[in-house]
C-alpha positions in Angstrom: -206.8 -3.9 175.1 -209.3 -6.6 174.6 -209.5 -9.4 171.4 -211.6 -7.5 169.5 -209.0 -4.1 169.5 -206.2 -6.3 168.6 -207.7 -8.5 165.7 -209.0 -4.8 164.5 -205.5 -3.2 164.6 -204.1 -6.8 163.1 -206.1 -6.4 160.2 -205.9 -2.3 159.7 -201.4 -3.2 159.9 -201.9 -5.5 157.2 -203.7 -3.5 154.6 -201.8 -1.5 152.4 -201.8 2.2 153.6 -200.7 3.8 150.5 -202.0 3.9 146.4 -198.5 2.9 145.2 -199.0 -0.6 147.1 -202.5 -1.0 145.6 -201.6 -0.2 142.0 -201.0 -3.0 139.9 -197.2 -3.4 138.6 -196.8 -3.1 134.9 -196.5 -6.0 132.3 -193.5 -6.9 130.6 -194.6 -5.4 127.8 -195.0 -2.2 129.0 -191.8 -2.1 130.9 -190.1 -3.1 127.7 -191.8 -0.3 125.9 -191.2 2.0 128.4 -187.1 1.2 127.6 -187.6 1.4 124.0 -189.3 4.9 123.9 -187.1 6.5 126.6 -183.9 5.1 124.5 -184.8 6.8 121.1 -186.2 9.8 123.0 -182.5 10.7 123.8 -180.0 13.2 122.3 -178.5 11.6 118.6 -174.8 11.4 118.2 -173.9 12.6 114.9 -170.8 11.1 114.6 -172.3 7.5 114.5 -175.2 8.2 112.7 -173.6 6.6 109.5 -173.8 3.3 111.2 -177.3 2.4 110.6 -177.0 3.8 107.0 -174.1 1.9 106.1 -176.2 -0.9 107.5 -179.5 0.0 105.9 -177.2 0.4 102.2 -175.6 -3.1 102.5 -179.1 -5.1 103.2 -180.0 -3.3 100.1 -177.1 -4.7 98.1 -177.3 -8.3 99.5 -181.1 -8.2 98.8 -180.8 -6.6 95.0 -177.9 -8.9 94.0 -179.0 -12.1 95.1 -182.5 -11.3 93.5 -180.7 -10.3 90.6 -178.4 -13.2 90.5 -181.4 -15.7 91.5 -183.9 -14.0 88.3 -180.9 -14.2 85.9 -180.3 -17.9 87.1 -184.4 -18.8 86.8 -184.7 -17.0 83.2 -181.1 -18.7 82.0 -182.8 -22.3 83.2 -185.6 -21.3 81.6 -184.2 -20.2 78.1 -182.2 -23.5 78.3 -185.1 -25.8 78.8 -187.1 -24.2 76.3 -184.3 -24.6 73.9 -184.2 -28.5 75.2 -188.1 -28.9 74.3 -187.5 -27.4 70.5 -185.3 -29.8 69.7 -187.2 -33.0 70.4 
């Protein structure tokens, strides 16, 4: 074999032979979303599907009674001061 036959087989071992080696790897992104869809694509237990409802019901509550406890507070500040300003 002469320099020329092995620089050309050098360079034809180093090139990738296949598609999967020239395709470019996916992002983190769409590895992540990848995960996400193949996990809700999956079979639903029924026995735990109360779980996110119970979940869903007490972020309600907490959000409805503090709003409620923060408007009653504002409006019972705000009756108060009012009263204060009548007076003087």
């Amino acid at each position: 074999m002469s320099a020329n036959d092995l620089e050309n087989q050098e360079k034809l071992e180093s090139q990738p032979t296949s598609d999967s080696e020239n395709s470019v790897k996916p992002t983190r992104r769409e590895v992540i979303k990848e995960q996400v869809f193949s996990h809700f694509n999956g079979k639903v237990e029924s026995r735990d599907g109360y779980i996110p409802l119970l979940a869903c019901c007490f972020v309600t509550g907490l959000t409805d009674g503090t709003i409620y406890n923060c408007m009653y507070s504002v409006l019972k500040n705000y009756s108060r001061m009012m009263m204060l300003m009548r007076r003087k």
